[in-house]
Structures are given as structure tokens and as C-alpha cells.
N, CA, C and O atoms as a GROMACS GRO file, in nm:
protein
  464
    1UNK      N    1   9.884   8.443  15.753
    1UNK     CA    2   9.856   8.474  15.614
    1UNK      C    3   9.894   8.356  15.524
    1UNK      O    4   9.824   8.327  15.427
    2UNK      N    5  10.014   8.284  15.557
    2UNK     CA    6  10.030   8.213  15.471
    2UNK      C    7   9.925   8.078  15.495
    2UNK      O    8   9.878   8.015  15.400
    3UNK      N    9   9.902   8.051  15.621
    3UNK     CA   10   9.799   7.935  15.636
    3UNK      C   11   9.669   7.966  15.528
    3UNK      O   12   9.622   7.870  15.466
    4UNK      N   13   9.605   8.122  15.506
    4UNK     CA   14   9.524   8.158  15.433
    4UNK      C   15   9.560   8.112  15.301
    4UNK      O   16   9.475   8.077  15.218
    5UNK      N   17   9.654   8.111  15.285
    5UNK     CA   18   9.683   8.090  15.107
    5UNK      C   19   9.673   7.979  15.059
    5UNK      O   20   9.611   7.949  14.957
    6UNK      N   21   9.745   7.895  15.144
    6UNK     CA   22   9.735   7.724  15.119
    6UNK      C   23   9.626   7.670  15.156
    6UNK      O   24   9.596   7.563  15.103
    7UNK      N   25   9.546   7.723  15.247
    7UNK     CA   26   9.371   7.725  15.259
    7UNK      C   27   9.344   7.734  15.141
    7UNK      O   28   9.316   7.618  15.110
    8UNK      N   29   9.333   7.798  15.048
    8UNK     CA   30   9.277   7.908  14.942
    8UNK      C   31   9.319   7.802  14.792
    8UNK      O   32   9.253   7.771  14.693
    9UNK      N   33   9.448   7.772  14.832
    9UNK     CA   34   9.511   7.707  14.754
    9UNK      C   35   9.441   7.551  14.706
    9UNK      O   36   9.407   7.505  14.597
   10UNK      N   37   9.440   7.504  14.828
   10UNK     CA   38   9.394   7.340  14.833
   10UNK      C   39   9.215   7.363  14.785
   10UNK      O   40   9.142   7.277  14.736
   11UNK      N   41   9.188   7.470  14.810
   11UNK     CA   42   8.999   7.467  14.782
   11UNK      C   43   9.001   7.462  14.627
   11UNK      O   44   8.950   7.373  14.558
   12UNK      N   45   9.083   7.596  14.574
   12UNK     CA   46   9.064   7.641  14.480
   12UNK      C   47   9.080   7.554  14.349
   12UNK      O   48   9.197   7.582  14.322
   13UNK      N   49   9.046   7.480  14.266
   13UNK     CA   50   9.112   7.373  14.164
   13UNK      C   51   9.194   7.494  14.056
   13UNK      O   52   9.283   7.459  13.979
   14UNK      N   53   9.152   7.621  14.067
   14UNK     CA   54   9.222   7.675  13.957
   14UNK      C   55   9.381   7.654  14.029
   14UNK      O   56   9.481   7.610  13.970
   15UNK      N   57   9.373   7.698  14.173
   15UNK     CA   58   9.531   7.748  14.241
   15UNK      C   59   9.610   7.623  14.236
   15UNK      O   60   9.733   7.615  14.245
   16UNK      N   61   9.500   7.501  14.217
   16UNK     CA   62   9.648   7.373  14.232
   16UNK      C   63   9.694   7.349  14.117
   16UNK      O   64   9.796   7.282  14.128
   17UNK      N   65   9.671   7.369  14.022
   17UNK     CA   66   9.741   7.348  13.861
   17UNK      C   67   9.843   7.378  13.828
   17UNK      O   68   9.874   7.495  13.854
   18UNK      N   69   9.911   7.321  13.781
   18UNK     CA   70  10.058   7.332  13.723
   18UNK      C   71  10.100   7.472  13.677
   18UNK      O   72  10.022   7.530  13.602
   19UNK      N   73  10.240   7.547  13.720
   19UNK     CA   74  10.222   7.631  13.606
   19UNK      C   75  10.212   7.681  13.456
   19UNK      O   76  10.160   7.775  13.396
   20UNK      N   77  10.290   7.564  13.424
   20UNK     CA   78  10.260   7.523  13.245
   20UNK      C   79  10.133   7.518  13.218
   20UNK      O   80  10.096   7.547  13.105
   21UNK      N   81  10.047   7.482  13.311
   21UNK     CA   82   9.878   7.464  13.234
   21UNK      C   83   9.782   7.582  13.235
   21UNK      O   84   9.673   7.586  13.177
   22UNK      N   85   9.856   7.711  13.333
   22UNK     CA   86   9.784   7.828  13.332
   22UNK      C   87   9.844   7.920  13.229
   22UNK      O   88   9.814   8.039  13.241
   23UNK      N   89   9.943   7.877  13.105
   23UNK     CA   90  10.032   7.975  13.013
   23UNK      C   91   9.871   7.967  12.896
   23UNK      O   92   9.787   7.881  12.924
   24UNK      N   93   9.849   8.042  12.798
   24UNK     CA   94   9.773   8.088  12.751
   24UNK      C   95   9.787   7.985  12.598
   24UNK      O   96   9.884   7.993  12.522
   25UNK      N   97   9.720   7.933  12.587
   25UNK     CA   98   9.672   7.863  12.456
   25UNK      C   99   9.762   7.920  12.310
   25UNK      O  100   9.734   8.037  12.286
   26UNK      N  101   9.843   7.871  12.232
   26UNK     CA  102   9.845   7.942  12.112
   26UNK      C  103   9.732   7.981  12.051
   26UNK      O  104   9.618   7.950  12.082
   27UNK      N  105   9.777   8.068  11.939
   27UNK     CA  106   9.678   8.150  11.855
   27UNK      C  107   9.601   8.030  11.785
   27UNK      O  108   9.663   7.924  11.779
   28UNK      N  109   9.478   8.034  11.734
   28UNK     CA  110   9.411   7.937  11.667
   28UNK      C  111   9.456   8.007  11.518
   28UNK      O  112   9.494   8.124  11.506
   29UNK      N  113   9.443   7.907  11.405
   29UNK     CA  114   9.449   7.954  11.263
   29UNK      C  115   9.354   8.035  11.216
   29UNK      O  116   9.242   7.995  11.250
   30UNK      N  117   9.349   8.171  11.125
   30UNK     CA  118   9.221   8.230  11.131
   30UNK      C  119   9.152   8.128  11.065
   30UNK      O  120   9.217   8.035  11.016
   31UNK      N  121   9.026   8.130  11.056
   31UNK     CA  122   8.914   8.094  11.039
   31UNK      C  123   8.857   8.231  10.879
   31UNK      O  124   8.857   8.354  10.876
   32UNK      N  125   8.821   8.129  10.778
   32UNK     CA  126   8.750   8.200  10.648
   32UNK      C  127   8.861   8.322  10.628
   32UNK      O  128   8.956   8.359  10.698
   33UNK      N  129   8.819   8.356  10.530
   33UNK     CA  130   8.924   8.483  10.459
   33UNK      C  131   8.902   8.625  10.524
   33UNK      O  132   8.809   8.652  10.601
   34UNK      N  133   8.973   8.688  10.495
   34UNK     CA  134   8.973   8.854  10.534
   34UNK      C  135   8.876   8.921  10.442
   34UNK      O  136   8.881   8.932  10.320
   35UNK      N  137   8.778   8.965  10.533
   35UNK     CA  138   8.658   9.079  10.428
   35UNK      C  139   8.792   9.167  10.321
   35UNK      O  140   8.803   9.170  10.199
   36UNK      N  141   8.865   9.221  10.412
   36UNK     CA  142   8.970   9.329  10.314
   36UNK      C  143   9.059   9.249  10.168
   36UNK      O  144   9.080   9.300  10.058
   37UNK      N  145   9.090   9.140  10.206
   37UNK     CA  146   9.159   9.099  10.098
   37UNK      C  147   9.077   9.037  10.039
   37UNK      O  148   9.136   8.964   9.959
   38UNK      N  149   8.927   9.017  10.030
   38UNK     CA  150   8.903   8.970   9.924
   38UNK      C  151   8.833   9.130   9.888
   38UNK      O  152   8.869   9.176   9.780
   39UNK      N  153   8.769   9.188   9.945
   39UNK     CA  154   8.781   9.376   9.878
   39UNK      C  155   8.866   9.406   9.825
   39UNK      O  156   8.854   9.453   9.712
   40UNK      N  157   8.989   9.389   9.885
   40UNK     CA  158   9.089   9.486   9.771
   40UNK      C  159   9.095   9.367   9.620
   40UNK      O  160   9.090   9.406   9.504
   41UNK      N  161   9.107   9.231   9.659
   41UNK     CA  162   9.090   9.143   9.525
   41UNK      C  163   8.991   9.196   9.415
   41UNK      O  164   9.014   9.248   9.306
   42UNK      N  165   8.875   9.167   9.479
   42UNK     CA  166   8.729   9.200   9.380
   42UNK      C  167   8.756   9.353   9.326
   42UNK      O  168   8.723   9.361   9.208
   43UNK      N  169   8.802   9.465   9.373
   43UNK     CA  170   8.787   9.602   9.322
   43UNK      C  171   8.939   9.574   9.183
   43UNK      O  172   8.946   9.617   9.068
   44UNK      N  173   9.051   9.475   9.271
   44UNK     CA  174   9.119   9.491   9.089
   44UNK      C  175   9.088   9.427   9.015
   44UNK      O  176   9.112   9.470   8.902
   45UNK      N  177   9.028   9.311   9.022
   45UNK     CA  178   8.979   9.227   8.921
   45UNK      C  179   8.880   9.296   8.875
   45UNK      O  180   8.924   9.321   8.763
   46UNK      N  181   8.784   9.344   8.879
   46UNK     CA  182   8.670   9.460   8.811
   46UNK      C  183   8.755   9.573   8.698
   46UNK      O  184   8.733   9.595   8.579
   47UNK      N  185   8.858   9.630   8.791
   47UNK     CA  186   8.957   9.737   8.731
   47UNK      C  187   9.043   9.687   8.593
   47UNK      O  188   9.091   9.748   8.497
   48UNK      N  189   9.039   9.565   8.625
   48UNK     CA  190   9.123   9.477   8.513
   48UNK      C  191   9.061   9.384   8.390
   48UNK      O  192   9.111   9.324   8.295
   49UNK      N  193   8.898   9.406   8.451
   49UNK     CA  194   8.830   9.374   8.386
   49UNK      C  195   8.873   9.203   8.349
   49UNK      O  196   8.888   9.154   8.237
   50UNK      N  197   8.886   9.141   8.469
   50UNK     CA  198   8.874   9.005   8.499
   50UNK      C  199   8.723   8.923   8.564
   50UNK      O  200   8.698   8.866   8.671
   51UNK      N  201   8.677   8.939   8.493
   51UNK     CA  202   8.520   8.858   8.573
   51UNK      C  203   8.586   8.745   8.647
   51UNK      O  204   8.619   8.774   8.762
   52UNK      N  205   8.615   8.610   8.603
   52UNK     CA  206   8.700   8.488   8.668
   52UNK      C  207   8.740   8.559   8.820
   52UNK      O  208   8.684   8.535   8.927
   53UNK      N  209   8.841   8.645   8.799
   53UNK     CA  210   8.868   8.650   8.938
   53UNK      C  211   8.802   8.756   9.049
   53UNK      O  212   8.834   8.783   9.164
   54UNK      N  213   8.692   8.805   8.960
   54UNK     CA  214   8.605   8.900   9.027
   54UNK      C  215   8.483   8.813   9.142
   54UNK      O  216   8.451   8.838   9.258
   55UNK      N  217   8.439   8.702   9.045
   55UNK     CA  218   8.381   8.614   9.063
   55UNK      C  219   8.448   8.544   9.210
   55UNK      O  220   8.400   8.563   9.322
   56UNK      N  221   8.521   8.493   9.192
   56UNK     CA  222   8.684   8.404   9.297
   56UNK      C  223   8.648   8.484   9.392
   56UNK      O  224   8.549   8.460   9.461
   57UNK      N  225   8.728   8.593   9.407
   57UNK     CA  226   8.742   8.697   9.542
   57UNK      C  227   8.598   8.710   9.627
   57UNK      O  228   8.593   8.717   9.750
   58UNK      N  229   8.478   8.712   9.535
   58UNK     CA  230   8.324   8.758   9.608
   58UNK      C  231   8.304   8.631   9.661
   58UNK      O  232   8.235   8.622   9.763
   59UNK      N  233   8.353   8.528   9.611
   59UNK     CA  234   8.330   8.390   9.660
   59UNK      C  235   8.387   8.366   9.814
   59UNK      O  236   8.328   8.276   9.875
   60UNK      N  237   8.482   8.426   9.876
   60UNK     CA  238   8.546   8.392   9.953
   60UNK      C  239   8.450   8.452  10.056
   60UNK      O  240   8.439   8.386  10.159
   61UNK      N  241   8.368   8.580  10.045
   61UNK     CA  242   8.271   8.657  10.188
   61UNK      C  243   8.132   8.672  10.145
   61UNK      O  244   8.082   8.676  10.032
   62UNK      N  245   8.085   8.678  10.255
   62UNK     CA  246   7.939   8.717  10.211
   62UNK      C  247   7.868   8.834  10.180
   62UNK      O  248   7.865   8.920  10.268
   63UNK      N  249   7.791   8.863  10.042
   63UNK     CA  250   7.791   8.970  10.009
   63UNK      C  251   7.782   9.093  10.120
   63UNK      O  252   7.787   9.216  10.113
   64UNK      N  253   7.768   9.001  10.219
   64UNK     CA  254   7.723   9.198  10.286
   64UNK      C  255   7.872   9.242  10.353
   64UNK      O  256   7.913   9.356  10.375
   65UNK      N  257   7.925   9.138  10.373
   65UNK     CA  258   8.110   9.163  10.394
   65UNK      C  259   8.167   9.206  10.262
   65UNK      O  260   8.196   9.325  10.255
   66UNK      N  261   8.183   9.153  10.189
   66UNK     CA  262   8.236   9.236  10.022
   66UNK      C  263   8.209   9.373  10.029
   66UNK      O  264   8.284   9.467  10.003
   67UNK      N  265   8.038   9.372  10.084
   67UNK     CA  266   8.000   9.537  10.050
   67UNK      C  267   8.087   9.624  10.134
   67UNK      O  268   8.150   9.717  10.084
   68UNK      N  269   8.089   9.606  10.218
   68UNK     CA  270   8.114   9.689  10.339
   68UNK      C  271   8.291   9.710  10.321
   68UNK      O  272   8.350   9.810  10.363
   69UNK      N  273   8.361   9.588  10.248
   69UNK     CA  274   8.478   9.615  10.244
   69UNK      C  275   8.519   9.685  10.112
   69UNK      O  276   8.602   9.776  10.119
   70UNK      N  277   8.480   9.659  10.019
   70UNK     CA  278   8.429   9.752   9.891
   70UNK      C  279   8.416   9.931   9.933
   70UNK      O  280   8.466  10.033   9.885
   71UNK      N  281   8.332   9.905  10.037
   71UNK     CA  282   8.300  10.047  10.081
   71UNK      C  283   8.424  10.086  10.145
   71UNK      O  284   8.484  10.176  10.087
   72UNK      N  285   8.458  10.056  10.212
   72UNK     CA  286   8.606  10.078  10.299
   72UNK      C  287   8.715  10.122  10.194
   72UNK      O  288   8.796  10.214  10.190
   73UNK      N  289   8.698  10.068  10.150
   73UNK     CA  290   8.848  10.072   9.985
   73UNK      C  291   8.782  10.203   9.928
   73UNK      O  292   8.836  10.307   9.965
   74UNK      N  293   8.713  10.211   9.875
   74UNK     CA  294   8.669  10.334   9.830
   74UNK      C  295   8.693  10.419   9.895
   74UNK      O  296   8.788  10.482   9.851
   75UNK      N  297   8.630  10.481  10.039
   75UNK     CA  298   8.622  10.575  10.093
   75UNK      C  299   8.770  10.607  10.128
   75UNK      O  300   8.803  10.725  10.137
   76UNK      N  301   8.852  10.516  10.148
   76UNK     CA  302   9.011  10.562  10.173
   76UNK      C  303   9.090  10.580  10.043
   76UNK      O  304   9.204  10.624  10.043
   77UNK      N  305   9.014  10.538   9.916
   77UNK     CA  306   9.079  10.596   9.776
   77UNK      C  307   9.041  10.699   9.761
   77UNK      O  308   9.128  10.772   9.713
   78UNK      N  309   8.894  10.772   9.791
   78UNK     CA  310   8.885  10.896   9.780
   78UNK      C  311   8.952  10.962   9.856
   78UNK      O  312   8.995  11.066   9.806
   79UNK      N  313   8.982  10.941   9.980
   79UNK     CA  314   9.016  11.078  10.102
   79UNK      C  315   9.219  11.066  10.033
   79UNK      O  316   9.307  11.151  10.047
   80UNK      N  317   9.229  10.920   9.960
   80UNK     CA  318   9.405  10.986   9.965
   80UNK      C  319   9.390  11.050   9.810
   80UNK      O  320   9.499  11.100   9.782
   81UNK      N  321   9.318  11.061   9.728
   81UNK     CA  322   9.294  11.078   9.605
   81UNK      C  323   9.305  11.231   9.611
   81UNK      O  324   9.378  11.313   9.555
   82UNK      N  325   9.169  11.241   9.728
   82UNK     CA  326   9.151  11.412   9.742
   82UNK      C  327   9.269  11.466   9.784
   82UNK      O  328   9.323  11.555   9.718
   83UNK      N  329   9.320  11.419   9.895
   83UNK     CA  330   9.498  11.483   9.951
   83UNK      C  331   9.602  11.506   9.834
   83UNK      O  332   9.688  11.594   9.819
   84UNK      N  333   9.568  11.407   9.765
   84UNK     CA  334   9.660  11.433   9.643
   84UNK      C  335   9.689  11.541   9.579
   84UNK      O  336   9.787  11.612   9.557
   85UNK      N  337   9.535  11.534   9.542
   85UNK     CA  338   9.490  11.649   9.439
   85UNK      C  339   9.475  11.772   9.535
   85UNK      O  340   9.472  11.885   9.486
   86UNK      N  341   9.465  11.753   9.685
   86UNK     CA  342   9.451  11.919   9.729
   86UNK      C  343   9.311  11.957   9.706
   86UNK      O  344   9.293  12.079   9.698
   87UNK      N  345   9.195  11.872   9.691
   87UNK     CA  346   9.064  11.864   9.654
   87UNK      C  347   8.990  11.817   9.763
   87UNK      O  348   9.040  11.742   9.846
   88UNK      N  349   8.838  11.871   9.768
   88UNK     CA  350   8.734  11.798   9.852
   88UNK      C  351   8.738  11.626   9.830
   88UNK      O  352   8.818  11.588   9.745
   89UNK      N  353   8.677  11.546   9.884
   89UNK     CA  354   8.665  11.463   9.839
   89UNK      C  355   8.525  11.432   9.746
   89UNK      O  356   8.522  11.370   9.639
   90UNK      N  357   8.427  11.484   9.809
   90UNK     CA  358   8.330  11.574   9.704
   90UNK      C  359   8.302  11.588   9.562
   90UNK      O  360   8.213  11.574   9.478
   91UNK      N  361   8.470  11.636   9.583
   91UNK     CA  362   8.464  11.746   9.445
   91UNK      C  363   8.551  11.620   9.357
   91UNK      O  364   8.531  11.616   9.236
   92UNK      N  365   8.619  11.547   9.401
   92UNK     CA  366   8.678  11.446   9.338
   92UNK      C  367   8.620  11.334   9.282
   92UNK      O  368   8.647  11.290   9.170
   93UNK      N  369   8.514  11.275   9.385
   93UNK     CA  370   8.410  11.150   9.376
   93UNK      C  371   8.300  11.236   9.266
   93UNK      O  372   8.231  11.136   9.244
   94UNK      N  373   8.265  11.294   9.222
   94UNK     CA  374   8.192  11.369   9.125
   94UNK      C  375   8.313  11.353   9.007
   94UNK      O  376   8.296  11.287   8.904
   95UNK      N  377   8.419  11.415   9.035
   95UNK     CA  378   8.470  11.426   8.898
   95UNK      C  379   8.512  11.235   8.852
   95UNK      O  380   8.486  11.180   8.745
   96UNK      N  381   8.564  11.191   8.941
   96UNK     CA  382   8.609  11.026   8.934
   96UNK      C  383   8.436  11.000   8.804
   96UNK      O  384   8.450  10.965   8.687
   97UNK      N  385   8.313  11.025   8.863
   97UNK     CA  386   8.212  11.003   8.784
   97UNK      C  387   8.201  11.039   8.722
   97UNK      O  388   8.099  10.994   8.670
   98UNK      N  389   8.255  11.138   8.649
   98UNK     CA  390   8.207  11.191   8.557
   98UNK      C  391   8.089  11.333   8.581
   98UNK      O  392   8.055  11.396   8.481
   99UNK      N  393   8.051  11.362   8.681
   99UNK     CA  394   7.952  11.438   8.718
   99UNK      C  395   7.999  11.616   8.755
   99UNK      O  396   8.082  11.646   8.842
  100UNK      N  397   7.937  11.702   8.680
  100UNK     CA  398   7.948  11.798   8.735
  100UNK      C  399   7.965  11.854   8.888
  100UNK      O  400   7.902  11.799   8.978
  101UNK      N  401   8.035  11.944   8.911
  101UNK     CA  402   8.052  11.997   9.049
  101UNK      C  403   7.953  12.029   9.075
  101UNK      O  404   7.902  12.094   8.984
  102UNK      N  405   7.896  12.017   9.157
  102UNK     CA  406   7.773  12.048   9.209
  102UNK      C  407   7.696  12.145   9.330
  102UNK      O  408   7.585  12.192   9.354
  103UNK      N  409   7.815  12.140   9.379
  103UNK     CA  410   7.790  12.193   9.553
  103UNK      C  411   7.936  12.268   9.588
  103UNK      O  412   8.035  12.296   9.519
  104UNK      N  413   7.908  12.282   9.702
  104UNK     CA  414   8.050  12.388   9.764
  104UNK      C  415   8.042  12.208   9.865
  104UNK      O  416   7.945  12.133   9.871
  105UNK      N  417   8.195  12.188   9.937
  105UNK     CA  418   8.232  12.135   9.996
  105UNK      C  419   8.175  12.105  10.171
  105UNK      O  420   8.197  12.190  10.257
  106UNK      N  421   8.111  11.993  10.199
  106UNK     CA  422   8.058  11.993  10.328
  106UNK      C  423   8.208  12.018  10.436
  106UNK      O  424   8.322  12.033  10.393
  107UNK      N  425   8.176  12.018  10.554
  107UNK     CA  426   8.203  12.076  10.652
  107UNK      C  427   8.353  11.929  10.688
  107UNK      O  428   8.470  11.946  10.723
  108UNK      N  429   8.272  11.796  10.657
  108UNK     CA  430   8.353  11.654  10.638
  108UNK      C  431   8.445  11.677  10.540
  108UNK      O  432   8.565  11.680  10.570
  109UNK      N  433   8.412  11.694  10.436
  109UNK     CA  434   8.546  11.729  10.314
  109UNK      C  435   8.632  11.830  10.334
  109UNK      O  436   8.750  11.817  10.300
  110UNK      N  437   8.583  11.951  10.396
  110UNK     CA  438   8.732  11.998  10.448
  110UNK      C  439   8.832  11.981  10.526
  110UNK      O  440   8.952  12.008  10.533
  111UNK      N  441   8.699  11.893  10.621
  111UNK     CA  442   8.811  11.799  10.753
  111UNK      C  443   8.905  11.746  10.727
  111UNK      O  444   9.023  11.755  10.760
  112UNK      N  445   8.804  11.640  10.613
  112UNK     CA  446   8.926  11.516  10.580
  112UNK      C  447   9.023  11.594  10.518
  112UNK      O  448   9.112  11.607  10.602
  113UNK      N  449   9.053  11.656  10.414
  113UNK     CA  450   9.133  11.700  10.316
  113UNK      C  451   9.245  11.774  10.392
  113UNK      O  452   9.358  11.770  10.343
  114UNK      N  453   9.223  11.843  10.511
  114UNK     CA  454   9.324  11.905  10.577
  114UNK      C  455   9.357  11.857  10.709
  114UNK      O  456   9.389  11.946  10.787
  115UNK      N  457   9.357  11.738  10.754
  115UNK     CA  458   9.390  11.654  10.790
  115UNK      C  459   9.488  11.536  10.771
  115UNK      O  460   9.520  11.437  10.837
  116UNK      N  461   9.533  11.606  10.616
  116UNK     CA  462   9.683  11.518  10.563
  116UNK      C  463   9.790  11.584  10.608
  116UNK      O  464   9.903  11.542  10.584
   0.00000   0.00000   0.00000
């Protein structure tokens, strides 16, 4: 068996390498910004009614990353909004608008809501 190994060994170029050279690469630096932090940026600068840095933050992703992280921020302000309040989320994202109640609560809004 052991003749097999050092067989195996001498063929193989991975098996003759040092062990220092098979330890795993450090982390690389990320690369471009976080979709989320420039989402959560762009939604306070809007809130604060800062164009300048509304502008800044959208600059850092591409709109369809902003959107999607935009969307993300939202949908987890409504579901802790609704827990709060003990509300659909539904019934909250209507009132946040301004919009009459409209409907009885889907089958998802009771999930989420009792799920805190």
C-alpha cells in the first residue's frame, strides 16, 4: 500500500507540492459596493429629502440592483411594521399610502404577521 501512494504521489503534480502551497488563498477585497447599503442609503436620503445623496448611493449599483434592494428594504419594513402594529401587512402598506382598506387579509399576511 504504501508503494501505491508514493506511486500516486510522484505521478500526481498536485501530491508533490508543498504543504504551505495547498493552504487556501486569502479572501480577495470585495469587489463594487453592496446592493443593500447602497438601498438602505438611497431609501434615507429620499426620506430626508436629500437628492445629492440620493443621487451618490444609486450611483454606486445598477438600477436593477437598487431596485431589487429597494424592494428588499421595503418588504422587511412592512412585515416588522405590521408585527408592530399587530396588523396585516396589507392592511398597513394601504394605510402607509394613504389608501383605503380594501380587502380582508390574504392567506401570506396572516402568515407573515403571526410568525413574529
Amino acid at each position: 500500500m504504501t508503494r501505491v501512494t508514493e506511486r500516486l504521489r510522484r505521478l500526481l503534480p498536485s501530491a508533490r507540492r508543498e504543504p504551505e502551497a495547498t493552504a487556501p488563498a486569502p479572501p480577495r477585497a470585495r469587489q463594487g459596493h453592496n446592493l443593500f447599503e447602497a438601498a438602505a442609503e438611497y431609501v434615507a436620503a429620499c426620506a430626508e429629502d436629500d437628492p445629492a445623496r440620493a443621487e451618490e448611493a444609486a450611483s454606486r449599483v445598477s438600477p436593477g440592483a437598487l431596485s431589487f434592494g429597494v424592494n428588499e428594504l421595503a418588504c422587511r419594513a412592512l412585515i416588522a411594521l405590521a408585527r408592530e402594529r399587530d396588523e396585516s401587512p396589507t392592511t398597513v402598506a394601504r394605510s402607509l399610502l394613504g389608501l383605503r382598506d380594501g380587502g380582508r387579509p390574504t392567506t401570506a399576511d396572516r402568515r407573515l404577521t403571526a410568525d413574529g
